[in-house]
Structure formats: C-alpha cells, structure tokens
GUSE-122343 format. One record per residue (C-alpha): residue number from 1; x, y, z. Coordinates in steps of 0.05 Angstrom, whole numbers. Example, Ala and Ser with C-alpha at 12.3 -4.5 7.8 and 13.67 -1.06 7.14 Angstrom:
residues 2
   num       xx       yy       zz
     1      246      -90      156
     2      273      -21      143
This chain:
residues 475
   num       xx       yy       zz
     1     3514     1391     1894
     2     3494     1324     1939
     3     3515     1359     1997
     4     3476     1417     1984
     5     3412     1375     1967
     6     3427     1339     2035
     7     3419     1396     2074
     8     3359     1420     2025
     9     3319     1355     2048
    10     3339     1361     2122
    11     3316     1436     2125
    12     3243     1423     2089
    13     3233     1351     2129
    14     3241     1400     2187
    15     3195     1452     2158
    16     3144     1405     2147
    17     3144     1374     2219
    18     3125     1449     2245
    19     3074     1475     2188
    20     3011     1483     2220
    21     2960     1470     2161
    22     2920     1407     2149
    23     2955     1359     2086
    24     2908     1315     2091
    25     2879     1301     2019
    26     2821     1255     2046
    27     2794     1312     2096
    28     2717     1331     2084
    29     2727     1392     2124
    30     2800     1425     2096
    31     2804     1451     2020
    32     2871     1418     2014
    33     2906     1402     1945
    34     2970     1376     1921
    35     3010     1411     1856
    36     3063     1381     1819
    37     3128     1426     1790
    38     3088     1456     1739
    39     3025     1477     1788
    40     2993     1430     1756
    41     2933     1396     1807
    42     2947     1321     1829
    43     2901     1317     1882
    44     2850     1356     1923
    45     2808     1330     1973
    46     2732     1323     1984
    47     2733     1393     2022
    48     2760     1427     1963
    49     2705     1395     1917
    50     2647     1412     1957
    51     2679     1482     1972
    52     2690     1495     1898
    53     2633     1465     1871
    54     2673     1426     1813
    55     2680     1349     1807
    56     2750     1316     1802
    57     2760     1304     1736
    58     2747     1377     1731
    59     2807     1403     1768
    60     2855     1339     1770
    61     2897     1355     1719
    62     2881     1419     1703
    63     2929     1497     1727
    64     2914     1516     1790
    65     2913     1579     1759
    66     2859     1566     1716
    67     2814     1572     1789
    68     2827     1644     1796
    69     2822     1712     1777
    70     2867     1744     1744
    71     2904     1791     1800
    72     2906     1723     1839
    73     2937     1692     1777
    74     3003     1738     1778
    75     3012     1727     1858
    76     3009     1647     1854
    77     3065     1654     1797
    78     3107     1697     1842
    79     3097     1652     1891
    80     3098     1588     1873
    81     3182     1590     1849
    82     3190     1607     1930
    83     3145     1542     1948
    84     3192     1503     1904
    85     3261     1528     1920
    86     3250     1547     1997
    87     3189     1503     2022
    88     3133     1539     2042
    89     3093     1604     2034
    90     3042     1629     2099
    91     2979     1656     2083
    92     2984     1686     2021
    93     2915     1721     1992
    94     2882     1695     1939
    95     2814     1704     1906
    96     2784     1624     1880
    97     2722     1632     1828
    98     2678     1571     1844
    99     2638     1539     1786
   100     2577     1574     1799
   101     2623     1643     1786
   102     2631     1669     1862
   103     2690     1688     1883
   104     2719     1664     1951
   105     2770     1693     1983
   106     2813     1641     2006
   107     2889     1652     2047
   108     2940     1598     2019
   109     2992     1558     2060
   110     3029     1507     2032
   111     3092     1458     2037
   112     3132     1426     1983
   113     3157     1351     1985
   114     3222     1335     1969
   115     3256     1271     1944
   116     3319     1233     1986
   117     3373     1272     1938
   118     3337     1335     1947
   119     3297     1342     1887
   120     3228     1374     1888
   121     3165     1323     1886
   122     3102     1358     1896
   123     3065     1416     1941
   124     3009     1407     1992
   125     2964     1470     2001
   126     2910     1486     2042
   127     2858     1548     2030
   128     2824     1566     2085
   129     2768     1614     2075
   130     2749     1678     2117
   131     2695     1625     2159
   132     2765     1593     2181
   133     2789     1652     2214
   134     2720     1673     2238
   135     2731     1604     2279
   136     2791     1608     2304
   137     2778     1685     2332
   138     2723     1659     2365
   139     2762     1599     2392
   140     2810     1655     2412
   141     2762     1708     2445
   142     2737     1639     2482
   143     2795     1617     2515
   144     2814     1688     2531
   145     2739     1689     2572
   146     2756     1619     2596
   147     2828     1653     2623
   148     2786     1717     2656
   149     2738     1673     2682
   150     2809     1629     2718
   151     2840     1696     2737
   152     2765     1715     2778
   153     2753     1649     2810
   154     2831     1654     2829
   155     2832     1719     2858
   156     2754     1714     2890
   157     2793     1651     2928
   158     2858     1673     2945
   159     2824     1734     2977
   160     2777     1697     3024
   161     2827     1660     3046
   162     2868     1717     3062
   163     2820     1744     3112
   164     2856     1680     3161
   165     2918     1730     3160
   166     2880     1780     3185
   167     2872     1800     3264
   168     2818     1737     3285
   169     2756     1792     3308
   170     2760     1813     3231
   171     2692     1836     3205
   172     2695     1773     3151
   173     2615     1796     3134
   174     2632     1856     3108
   175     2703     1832     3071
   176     2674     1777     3039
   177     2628     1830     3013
   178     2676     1870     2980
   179     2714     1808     2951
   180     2656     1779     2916
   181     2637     1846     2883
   182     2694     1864     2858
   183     2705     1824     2793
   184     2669     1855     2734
   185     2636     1799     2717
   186     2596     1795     2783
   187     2535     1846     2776
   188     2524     1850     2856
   189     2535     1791     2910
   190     2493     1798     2976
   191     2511     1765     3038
   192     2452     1757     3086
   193     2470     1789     3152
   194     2460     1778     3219
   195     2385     1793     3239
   196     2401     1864     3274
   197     2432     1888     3215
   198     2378     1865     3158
   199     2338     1928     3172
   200     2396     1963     3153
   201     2395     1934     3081
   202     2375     1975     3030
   203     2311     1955     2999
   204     2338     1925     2934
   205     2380     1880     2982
   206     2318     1861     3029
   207     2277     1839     2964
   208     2333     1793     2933
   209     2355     1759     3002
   210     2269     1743     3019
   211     2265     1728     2940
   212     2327     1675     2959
   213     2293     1648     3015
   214     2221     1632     2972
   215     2268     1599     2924
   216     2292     1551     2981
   217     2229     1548     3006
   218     2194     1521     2940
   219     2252     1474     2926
   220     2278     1399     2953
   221     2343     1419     2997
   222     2393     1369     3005
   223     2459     1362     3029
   224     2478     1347     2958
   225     2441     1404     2924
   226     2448     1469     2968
   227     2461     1512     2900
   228     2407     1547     2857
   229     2421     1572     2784
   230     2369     1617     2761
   231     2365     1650     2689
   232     2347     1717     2685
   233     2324     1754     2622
   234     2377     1820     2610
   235     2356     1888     2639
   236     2360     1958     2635
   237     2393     1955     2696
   238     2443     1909     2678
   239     2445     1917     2601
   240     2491     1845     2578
   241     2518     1833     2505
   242     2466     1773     2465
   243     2530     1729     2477
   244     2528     1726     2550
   245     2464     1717     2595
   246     2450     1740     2661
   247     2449     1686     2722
   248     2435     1684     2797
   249     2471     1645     2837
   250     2433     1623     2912
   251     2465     1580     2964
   252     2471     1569     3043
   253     2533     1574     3073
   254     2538     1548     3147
   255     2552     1596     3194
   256     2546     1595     3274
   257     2540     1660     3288
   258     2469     1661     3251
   259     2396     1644     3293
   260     2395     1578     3242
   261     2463     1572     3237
   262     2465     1583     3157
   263     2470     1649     3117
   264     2451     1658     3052
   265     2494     1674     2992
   266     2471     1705     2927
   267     2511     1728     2867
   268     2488     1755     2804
   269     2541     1744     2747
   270     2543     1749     2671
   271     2567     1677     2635
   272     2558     1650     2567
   273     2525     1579     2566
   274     2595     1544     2554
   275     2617     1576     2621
   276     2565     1557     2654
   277     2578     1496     2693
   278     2643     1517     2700
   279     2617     1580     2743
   280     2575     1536     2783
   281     2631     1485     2808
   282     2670     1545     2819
   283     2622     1573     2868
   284     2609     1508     2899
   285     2681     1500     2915
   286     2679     1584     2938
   287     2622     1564     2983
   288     2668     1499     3009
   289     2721     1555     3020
   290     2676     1619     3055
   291     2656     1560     3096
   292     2713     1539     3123
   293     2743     1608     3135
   294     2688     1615     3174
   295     2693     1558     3222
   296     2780     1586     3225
   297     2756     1641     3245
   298     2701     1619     3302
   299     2759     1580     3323
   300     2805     1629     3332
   301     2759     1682     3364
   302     2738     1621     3411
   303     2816     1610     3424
   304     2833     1684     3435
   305     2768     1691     3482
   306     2807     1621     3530
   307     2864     1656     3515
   308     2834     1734     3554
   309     2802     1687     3614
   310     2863     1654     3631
   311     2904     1718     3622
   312     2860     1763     3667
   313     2861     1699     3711
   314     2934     1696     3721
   315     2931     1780     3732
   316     2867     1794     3779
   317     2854     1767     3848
   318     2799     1715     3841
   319     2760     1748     3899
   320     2758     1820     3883
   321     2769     1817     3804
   322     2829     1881     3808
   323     2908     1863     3799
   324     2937     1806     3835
   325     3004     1810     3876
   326     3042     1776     3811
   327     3017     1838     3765
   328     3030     1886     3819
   329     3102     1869     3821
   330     3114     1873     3743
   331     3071     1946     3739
   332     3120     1963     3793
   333     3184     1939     3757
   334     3159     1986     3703
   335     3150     2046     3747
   336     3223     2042     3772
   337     3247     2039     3704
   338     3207     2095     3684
   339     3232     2138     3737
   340     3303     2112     3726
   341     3304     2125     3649
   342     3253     2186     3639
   343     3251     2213     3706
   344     3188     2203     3720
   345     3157     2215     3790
   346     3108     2152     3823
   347     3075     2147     3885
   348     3054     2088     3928
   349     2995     2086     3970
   350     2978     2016     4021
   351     2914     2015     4033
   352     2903     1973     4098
   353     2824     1965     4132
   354     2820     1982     4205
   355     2793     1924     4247
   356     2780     1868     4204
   357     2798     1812     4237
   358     2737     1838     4283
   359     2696     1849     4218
   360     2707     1765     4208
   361     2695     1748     4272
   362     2636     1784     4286
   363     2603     1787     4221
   364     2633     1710     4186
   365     2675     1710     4129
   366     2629     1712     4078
   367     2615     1787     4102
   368     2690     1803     4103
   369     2691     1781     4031
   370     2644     1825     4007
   371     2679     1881     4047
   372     2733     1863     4006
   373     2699     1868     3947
   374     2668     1935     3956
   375     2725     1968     3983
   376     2767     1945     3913
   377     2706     1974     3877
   378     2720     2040     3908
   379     2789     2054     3912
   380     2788     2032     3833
   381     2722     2078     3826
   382     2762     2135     3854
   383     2833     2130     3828
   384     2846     2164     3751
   385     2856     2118     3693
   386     2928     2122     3696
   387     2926     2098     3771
   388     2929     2020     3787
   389     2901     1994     3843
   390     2912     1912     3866
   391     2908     1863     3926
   392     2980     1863     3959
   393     2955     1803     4011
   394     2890     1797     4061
   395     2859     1867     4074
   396     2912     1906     4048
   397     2914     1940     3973
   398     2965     1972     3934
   399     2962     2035     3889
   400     3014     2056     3842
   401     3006     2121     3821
   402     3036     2146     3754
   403     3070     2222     3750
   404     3054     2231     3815
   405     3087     2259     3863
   406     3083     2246     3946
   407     3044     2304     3961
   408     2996     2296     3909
   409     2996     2220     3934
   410     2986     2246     3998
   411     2920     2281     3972
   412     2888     2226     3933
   413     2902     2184     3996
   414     2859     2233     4031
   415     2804     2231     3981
   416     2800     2157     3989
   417     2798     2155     4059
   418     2740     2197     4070
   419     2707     2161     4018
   420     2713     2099     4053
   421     2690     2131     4122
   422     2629     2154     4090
   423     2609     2085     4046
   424     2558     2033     4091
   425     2590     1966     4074
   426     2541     1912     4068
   427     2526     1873     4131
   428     2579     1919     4167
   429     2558     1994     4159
   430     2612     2033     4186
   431     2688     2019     4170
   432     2757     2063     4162
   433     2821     2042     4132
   434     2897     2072     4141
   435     2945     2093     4080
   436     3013     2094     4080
   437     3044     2137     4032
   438     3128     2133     3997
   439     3154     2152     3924
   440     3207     2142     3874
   441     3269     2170     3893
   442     3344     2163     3863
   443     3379     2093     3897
   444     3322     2064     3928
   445     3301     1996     3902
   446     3222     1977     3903
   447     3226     1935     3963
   448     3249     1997     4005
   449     3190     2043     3970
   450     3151     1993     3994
   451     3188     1988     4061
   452     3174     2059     4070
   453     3102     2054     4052
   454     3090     2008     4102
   455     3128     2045     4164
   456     3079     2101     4138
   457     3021     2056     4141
   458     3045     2033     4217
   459     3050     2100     4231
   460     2983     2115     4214
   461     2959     2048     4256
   462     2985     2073     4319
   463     2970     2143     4322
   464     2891     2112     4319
   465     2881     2091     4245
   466     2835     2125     4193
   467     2887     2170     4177
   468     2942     2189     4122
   469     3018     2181     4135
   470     3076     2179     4092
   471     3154     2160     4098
   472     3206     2206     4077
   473     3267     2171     4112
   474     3321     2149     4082
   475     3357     2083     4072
C-alpha cells in the first residue's frame, strides 16, 4: 500500500508540473478555486468573486455544487471521484449561476494535491469562460497571420536574391515585378521603369508612380527616412475585411541605370495595425536587398562587357576588326575535324592584294591601312554567314569556307575578285588581288591545305595576278 501511494504522489507531482491552467488563488484575472475531499470550497480567488458576483463568506465553505444547475450538478459528481483518484479532469462543461441568476458557461480544469504518503489533500480548479477561448483563438488566428506574414517576407527575399543565379543581362525590372505581386497579401506593387518604357504603363500605373513622386515631393527626404506609409480607406476595388486596413508603401531604391539614378518602389498591401511596423522594417530591409541585387548585377554586366572586349581583342586583328591569325588556326583545327569525323567538305581561299608594297610607297601607310580595312569589309560583305574570313599576316587574308567544296570555292573566289576590281579604294582608286584556292582531302594535315593554297596563290602571281588558281597536287 506505501509503495503504491509512492508511485501515486510521483505520477500527480508530475501531472501537476505539465497542467496548463492558472492555480493561482490570489489572481484578479483567473476564476480559480480550491475543493477539499468532499467538494467542499476552501478557497477561490478574487477572479472568481468578481466573476460570480458572490462575496467569500458566501462560497467559502459552502458545495461547489450548490453554484450550478442541476444537469451541471450530476457531471461535477461524476467527475469529481476521477479528480481524486487519478489527478486531473480537462475541460469539462459546466453551466455556473452567478448571484444575479445568469448562467455562465464555464469549461473546468483542475488538479488534485496529494500528501507525502499519497493521500489526497485538496483540488485546484480553474473555470474559464467562453471570453477565454474567444482570446486565445484570436491569439491563435494572430500568430498564424504573424507566420503568413514570415513565410511572404521570406519568400519575397529569397526570390530577389535568386535573380543573382540567373544569366547577368536578366531583365531584373520585370522579375522583381512578378516577385513582389505575387503574395496575396500585396494588392499590386509597381516598379517605376526606365523613361522609354513609362509610356507603356497603363494608366492606373502612370497615376500611382506621378501620385508617388508628389508624395516625395511634399515631404523632408533623408537618407534616414526614404520610406512613406500611407493609409488608405478600403475600396470597391480592393474590398479588405474591418480587421485589416489597406496601406501604401513608397520608397526610392538606387539604381544606375535610371536618368537620377533612383527608381521608385510602390506596394499596396493589406496589414492589421499590430503588423504594421513589422511590414515596414520588412520592406526597408527588401529595399536594402533589391538594392544590392541591383548593384550585383551592374557589376556583373560591367564584368561580362571587360570580359567581350578582351575576348574579341585576343580574336580580331586590331587594324581591320575580322579574325586574327590565333582564331584562324583554331576555326581551322575544327574544320579538319569536321571533315575527319562527319565528312564534311571545306575550302580555303588566300586572298593576297596585287602591288601593295607600291600602294605604301606611293600613297604612305596610313593609305595602305585603310586599303586594308576596306578590302576586310568586303570579302566579309561578300562571303555567306557560314564563311569566315581573317588576317593570315600583312596584305594577305584567309577564308575558310564551310561545306564547300573546291569548285564552288573556286566560284566564290571569282565573285570576290571582280568585286575587288570594281571597288575605288580610298586614296588609291584602282586595285586587284590574287586567290589561291585548296580543300579538305583524306591524309592531308592543315599546313599542307594551306601549302597548297599558297602554290595556288603563286600560281596566280605569276601568270599576271588578278586571277583565280587552285592546287590539286598531292603530297
């Protein structure tokens, strides 16, 4: 029998650690009261008085019973032998007349005390009325708007700052857009554009941003205060539950890429007045973010615009802006190993000028450069998209011609030549140039295509230049 009242007091000490009702007796706030074995009343506290309506000496003492009606009478004696023997009861319903005859309805927890050898002592009970529970689902239904209002700010973030992942000319404008709209609790957000696109806008989009900008206008700016909260009053538009009120957000968010270097920001979104601040600091710190993304991503379009000039740099000849020698070579490595692998035919033309050492002597060097020039401009004006053209060294240029064969070579080699003979070259007039024409063929390596393009091409130079040759020898 010890044993088992042992384990008795262990079990309710442990019960009483986790209930989650108030026993305090001295609360203003909490009907508590304390019952001995009988259900007699020991104690209640000052909540219970002013609740009830009665006076101390008017319940201490007295059933508990005595306090309620009669269906509420037979449940407390069913349930009181369980708060005895096991502890506790949760919530059980229970109708309390007050002295002036209402009747509350009233939910009952309560804990019984035990003695060191396991004997029972006395309960402690709250009542909690239906405004109790009217509290706490509003505590609830605010902390799950508190939660929504995490999970928005959370996902409006992580989503600008995903636009860094994407490829650096990304059209941010338009993606920031579609992030900031897409919570429901955001009626619309409008980004102000760049000033060739703002007569785009639709007209409800023109009025807000030039509504923004009187707002700005009319107001101190500093770098401290560069966010406007406006209340509006609810719409038909926008129709908002009496809870929640309807706000407009305005603030500048620097931006390089506009004439005053700052674009505006407005966001109309639906808050209740506990939320408010919170909404605010989060858009400051979403401004913070948009900003920063922003200056990433000049950055990186800066970096990837070095990165273009020093590529085409290392691939064009600085004088006549086509291919260098260096790209040449690589184009045809590629060639080979398309003929090698898939067969594929490739012709390749030198292009040499007839006479221009006389052209530099005669005319200077600043001539022969612009002869240069406007000879690269037509042979690259004249060859088909496919076709590359490039500086092989001095006055000589290369074409590589893809899926082409030597006679077809042989042809646009023609073409060009004539249009050269025809063209009036600045300070010059009249000039002529000799081609030299090979191809692709099973066991010959690219230095012996080229070989054989240029026996062509010294063909053509001693039979009197301004003419087409090509080289079908073998090696």
């Amino acid at each position: 029998m010890e044993k088992r009242k042992s384990v008795l007091t262990e079990k309710t000490i442990n019960m009483i650690k986790k209930r989650n009702h108030s026993m305090d007796l001295k609360s203003t706030k909490e009907m508590v009261q304390s019952l001995n074995k009988d259900g007699i009343i020991i104690d209640v506290s000052p909540g219970w008085l002013s609740m009830t309506g009665y006076v101390r000496e008017e319940a201490i003492g007295h059933f508990f019973g005595e306090f309620l009606v009669d269906e509420s009478l037979l449940k407390t004696k069913r349930e009181f032998p369980h708060l005895k023997d096991y502890g506790f009861v949760d919530n059980v319903s229970l109708k309390v007349r007050r002295k002036d005859g209402v009747v509350m309805e009233v939910a009952l927890n309560g804990t019984s005390q035990y003695s060191d050898e396991g004997e029972f002592e006395r309960t402690f009970c709250e009542l909690r009325t239906l405004d109790y529970y009217m509290r706490s689902v509003h505590a609830i239904n605010q902390l799950l708007v508190y939660e929504k209002f995490l999970k928005t700010i959370m996902y409006i973030k992580a989503n600008i700052s995903s636009i860094l992942l994407n490829k650096v000319d990304y059209d941010y404008y338009n993606a920031l857009s579609e992030i900031l709209n897409e919570p429901p609790e955001i009626i619309q957000a409008v980004i102000e554009p760049i000033p060739e696109k703002f007569e785009f806008l639709d007209e409800n989009k023109k009025s807000i941003i030039k509504y923004a900008k009187e707002t700005f206008s009319k107001n101190t700016i500093t770098e401290e205060k560069k966010v406007f909260i406006i209340e509006k009053k609810s719409s038909l538009e926008f129709p908002i539950s009496s809870e929640y009120e309807d706000y407009s957000m305005i603030t500048k968010i620097n931006d390089n890429s506009m004439p005053n270097k700052e674009r505006l920001l407005i966001i109309d979104f639906n808050s209740s007045e506990e939320l408010l601040q919170e909404w605010i600091e989060a858009f400051m710190n979403i401004s913070e973010i948009i900003e920063s993304v922003i200056q990433s991503l000049e950055i990186n379009l800066k970096n990837k615009a070095l990165i273009t000039e020093l590529k085409r740099l290392c691939e064009t000849d600085r004088l006549t802006n086509i291919y260098n020698r260096m790209m040449l070579d690589k184009i045809l490595i590629n060639q080979k190993n398309n003929y090698e692998g898939h067969n594929k035919n490739c012709s390749i033309i030198i292009v040499d000028i007839d006479h221009f050492k006389k052209v530099n002597d005669t005319y200077g060097h600043n001539v022969g450069d612009k002869v240069l020039c406007e000879i690269a401009n037509l042979l690259k004006s004249n060859i088909r998209n496919t076709d590359v053209v490039g500086r092989w060294g001095g006055e000589e240029f290369l074409i590589i011609c893809e899926d082409t064969d030597l006679s077809n070579g042989m042809i646009l080699s023609e073409s060009l030549r004539k249009e050269i003979q025809c063209y009036s070259f600045t300070g010059v007039n009249k000039l002529t140039a000799s081609f030299g024409v090979s191809e692709f063929s099973n066991g010959v390596t690219i230095e012996q295509v080229i070989g054989k393009a240029d026996k062509a091409l010294y063909k053509a130079k001693t039979e009197g230049r301004n003419r087409v040759r090509c080289c079908v020898s073998s090696y």
